[in-house]
ROSE-4610 file (N, C-alpha, C; in Angstrom, 1 decimal, always signed):
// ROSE-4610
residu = [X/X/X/X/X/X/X/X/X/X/X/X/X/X/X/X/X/X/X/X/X/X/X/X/X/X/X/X/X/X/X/X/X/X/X/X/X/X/X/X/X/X/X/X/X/X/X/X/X/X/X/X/X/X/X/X/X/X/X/X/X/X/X/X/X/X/X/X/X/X/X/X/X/X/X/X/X/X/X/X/X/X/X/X/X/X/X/X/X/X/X/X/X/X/X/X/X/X/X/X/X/X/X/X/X/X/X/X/X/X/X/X/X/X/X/X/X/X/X/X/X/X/X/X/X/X/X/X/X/X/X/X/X/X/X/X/X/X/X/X/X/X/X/X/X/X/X/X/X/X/X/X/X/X/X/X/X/X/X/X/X/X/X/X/X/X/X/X/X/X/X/X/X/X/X/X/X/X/X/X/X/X/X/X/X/X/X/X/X/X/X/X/X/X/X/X/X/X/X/X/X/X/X/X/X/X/X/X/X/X/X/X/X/X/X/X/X/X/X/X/X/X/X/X/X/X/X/X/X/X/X/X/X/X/X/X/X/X/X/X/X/X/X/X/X/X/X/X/X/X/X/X/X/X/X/X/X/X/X/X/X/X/X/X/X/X/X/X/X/X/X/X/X/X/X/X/X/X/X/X/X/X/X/X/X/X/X/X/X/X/X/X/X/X/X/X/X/X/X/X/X/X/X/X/X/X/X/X/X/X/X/X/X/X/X/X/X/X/X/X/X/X/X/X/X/X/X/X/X/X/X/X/X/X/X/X/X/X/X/X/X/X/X/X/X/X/X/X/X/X/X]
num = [1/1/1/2/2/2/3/3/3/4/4/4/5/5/5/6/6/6/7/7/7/8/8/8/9/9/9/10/10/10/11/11/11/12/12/12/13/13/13/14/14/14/15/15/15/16/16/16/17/17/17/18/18/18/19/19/19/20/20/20/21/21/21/22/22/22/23/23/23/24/24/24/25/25/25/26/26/26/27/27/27/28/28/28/29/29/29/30/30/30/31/31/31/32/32/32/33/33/33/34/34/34/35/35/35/36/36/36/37/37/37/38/38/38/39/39/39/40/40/40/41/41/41/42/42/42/43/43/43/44/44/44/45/45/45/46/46/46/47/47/47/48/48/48/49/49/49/50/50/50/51/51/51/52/52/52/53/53/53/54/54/54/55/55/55/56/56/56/57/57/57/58/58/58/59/59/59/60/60/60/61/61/61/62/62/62/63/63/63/64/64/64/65/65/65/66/66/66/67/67/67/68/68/68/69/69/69/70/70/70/71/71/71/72/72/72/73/73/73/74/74/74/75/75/75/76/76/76/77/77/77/78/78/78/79/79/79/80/80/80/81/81/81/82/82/82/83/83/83/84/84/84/85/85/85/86/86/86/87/87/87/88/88/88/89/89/89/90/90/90/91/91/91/92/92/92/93/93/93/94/94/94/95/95/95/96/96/96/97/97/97/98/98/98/99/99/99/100/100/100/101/101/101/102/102/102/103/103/103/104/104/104/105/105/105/106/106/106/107/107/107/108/108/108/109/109/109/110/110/110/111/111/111/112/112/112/113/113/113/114/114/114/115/115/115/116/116/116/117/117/117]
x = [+89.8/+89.0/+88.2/+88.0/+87.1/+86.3/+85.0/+83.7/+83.4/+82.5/+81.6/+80.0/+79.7/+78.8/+77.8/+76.6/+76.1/+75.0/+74.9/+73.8/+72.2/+72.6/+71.5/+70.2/+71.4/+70.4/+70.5/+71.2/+71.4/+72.5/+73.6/+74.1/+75.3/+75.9/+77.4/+78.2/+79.0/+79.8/+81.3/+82.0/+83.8/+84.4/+85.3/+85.9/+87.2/+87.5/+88.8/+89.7/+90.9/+91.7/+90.8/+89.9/+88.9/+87.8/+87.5/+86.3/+85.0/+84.5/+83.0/+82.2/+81.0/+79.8/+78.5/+78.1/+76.9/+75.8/+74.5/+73.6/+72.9/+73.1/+72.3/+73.5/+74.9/+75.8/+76.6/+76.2/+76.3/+77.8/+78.0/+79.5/+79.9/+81.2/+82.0/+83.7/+84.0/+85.6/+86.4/+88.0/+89.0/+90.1/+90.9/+91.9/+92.9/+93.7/+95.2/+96.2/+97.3/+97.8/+99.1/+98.7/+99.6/+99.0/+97.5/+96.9/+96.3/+97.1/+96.8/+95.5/+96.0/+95.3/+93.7/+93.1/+91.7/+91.2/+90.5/+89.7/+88.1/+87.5/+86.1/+85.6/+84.4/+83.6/+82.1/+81.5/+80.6/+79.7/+78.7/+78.1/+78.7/+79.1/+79.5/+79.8/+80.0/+80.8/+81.8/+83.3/+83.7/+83.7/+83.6/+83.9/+85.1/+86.0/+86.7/+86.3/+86.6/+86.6/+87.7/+88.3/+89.5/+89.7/+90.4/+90.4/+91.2/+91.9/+92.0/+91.3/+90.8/+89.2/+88.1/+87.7/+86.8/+86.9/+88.1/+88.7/+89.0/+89.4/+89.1/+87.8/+86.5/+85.3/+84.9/+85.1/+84.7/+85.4/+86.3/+87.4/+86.3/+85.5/+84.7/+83.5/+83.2/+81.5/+81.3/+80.1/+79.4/+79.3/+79.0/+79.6/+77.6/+77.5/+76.7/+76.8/+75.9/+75.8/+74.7/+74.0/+72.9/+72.9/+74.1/+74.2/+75.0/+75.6/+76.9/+77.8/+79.1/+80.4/+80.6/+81.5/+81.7/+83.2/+82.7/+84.6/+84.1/+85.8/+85.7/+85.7/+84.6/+84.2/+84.3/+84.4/+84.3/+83.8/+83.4/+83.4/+84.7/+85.0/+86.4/+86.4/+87.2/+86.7/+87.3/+86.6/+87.1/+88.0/+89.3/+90.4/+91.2/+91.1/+91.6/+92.6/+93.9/+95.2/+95.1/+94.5/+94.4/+92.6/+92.2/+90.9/+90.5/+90.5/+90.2/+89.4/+88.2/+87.5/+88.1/+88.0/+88.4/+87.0/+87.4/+86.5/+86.1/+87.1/+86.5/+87.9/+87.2/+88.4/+88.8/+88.2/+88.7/+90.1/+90.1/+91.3/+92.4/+93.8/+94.7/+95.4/+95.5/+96.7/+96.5/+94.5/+94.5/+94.9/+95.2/+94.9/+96.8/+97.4/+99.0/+99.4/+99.0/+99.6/+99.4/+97.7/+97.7/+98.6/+99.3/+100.2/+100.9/+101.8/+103.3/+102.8/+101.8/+101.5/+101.7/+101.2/+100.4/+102.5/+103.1/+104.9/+105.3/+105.6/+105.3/+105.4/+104.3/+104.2/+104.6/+104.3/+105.0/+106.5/+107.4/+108.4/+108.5/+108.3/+108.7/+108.0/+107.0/+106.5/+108.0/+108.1/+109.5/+110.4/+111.4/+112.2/+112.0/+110.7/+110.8/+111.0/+110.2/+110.9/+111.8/+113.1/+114.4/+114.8/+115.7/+116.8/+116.1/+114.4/+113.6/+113.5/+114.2/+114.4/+115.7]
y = [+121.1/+120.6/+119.4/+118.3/+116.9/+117.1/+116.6/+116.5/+114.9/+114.5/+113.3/+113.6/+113.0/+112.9/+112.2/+111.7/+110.2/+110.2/+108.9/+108.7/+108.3/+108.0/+107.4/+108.6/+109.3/+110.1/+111.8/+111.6/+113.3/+114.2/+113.8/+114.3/+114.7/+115.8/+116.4/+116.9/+116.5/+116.7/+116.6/+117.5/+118.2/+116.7/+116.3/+115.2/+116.3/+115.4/+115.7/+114.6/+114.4/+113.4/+112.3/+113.2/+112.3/+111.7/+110.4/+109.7/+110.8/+110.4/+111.4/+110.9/+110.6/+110.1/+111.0/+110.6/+111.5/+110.8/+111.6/+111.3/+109.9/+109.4/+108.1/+107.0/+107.4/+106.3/+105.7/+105.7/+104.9/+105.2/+106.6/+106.8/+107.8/+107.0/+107.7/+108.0/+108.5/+109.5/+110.1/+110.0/+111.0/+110.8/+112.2/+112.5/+110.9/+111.0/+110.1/+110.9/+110.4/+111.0/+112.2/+112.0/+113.0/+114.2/+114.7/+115.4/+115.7/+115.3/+115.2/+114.1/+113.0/+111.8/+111.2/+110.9/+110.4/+109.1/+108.7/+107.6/+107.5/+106.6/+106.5/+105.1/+104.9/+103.8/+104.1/+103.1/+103.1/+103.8/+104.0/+104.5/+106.1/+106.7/+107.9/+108.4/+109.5/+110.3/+111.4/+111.2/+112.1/+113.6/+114.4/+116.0/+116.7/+117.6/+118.3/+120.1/+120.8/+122.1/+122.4/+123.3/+124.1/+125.0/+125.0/+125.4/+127.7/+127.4/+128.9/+129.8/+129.5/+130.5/+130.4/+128.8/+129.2/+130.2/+130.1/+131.3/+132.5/+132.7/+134.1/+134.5/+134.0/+134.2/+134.4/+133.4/+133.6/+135.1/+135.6/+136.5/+137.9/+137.5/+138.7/+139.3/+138.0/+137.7/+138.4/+139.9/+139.4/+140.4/+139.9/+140.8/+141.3/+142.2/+142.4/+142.0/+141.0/+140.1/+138.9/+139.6/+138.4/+137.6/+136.9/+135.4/+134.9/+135.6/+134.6/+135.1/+134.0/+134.1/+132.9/+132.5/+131.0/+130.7/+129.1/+129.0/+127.4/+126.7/+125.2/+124.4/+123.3/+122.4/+121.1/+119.9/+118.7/+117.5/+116.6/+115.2/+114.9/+113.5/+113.5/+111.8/+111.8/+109.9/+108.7/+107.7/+106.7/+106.4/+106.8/+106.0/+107.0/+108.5/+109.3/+109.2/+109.1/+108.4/+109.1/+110.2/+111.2/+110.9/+110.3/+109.9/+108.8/+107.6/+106.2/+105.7/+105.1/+104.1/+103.0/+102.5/+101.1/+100.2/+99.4/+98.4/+98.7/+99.7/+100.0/+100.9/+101.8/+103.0/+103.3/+102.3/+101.8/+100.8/+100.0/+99.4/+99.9/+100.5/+100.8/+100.6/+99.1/+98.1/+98.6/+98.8/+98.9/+100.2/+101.5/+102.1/+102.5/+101.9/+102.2/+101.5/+100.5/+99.9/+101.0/+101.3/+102.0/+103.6/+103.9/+105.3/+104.8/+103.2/+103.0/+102.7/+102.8/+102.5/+103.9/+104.6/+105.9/+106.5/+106.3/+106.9/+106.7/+105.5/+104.0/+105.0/+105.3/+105.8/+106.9/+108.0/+109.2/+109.3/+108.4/+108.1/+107.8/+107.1/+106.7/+107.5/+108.5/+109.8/+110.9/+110.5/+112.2/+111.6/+110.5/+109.9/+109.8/+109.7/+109.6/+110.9/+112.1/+113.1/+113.9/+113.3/+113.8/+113.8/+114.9/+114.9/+115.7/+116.0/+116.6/+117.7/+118.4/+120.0/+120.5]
z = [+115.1/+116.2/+115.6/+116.2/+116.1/+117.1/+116.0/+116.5/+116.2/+116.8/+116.5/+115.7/+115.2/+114.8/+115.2/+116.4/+116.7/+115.4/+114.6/+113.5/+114.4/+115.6/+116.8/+117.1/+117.4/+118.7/+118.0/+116.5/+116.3/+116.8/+117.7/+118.9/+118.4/+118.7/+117.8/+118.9/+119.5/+120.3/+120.0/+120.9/+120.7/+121.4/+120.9/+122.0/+122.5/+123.4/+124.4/+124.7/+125.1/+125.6/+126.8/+127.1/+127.9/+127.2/+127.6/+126.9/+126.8/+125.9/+125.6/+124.9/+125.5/+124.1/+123.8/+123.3/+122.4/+123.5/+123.8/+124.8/+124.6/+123.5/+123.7/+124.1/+124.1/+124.5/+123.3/+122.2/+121.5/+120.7/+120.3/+119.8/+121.4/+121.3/+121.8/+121.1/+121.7/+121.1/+122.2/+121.7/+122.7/+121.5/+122.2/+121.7/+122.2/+121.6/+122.1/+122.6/+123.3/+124.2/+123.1/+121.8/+121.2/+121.4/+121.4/+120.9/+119.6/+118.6/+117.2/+116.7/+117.2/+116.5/+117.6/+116.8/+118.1/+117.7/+118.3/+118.0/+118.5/+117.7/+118.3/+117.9/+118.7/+118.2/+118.2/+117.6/+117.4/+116.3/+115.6/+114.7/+114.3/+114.6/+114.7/+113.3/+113.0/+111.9/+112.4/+112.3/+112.4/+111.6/+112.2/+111.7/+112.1/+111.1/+111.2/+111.6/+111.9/+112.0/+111.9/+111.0/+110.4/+112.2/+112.8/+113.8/+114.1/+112.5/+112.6/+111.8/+110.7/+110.6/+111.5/+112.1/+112.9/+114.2/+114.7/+116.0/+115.1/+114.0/+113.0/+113.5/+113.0/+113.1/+114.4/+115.6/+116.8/+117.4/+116.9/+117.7/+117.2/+116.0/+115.5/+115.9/+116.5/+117.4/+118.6/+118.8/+117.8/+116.9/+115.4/+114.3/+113.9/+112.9/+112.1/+110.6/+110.3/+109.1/+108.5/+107.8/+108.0/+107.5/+106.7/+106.7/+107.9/+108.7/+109.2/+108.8/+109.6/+108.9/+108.6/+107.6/+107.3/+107.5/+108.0/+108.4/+107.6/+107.7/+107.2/+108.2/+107.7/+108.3/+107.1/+108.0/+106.9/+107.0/+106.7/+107.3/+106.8/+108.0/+107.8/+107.3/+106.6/+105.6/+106.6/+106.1/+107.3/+107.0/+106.2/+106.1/+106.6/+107.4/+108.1/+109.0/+108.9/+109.8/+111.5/+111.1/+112.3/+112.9/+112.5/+113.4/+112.8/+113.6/+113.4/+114.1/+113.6/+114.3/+114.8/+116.1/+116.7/+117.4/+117.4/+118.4/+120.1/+120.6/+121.8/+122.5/+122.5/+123.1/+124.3/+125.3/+126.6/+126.4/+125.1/+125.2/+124.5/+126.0/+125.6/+124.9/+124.7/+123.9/+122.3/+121.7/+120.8/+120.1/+121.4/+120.4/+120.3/+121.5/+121.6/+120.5/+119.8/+118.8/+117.6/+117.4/+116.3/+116.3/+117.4/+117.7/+117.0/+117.3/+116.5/+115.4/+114.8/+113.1/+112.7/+113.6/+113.0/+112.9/+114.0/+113.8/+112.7/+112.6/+111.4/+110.2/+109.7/+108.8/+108.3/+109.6/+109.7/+109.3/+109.8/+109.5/+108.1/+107.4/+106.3/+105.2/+106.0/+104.8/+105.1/+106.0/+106.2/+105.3/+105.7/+105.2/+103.2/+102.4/+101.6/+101.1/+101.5/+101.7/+101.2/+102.2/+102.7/+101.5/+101.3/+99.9/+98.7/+98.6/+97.7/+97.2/+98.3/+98.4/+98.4]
């Protein structure tokens, strides 16, 4: 799961394939049309959530435990191939280019790959 982080307003929000910004405006984020990969602009920090311990944990709630349960979480680094900052996430062109990079790559990680096993 991807979150945003806004450094503005404090504001942590889940993105979706649909635009979403944090209450002051300032970062916003959406999935791309793979599902996988997202983007955002603006001051933001992305965050990861490990998405199958945290549904481990949620499936347990509500439990008896006075710390909690702990699942993984992470900030996610800006050179992240799966969540990239762009200049403006309204423009399609920018981010359909960065899909065929993001294949691009994909491809020539499998291909180097191939034969290793």
């Amino acid at each position: 799961m991807k979150l945003l982080y806004c450094k503005k307003c404090d504001d942590v929000f889940r993105i979706y394939k649909e635009p979403r910004s944090c209450r002051c405006g300032k970062t916003k984020g959406k999935y791309l049309e793979d599902g996988l990969h997202a983007v955002y602009q603006g001051e933001g920090v992305p965050l990861g959530i490990g998405d199958g311990e945290f549904n481990r944990q949620i499936s347990k709630f509500p439990f008896n435990a006075s710390k909690g349960k702990n699942f993984d979480a992470w900030v996610t680094s800006v050179d992240s191939i799966r969540f990239q900052c762009v200049s403006d996430i309204d423009n399609e062109e920018e981010y359909k280019e960065l899909l065929k990079a993001i294949r691009f790559v994909r491809s020539i990680h499998i291909n180097s790959n191939y034969g290793r096993y």
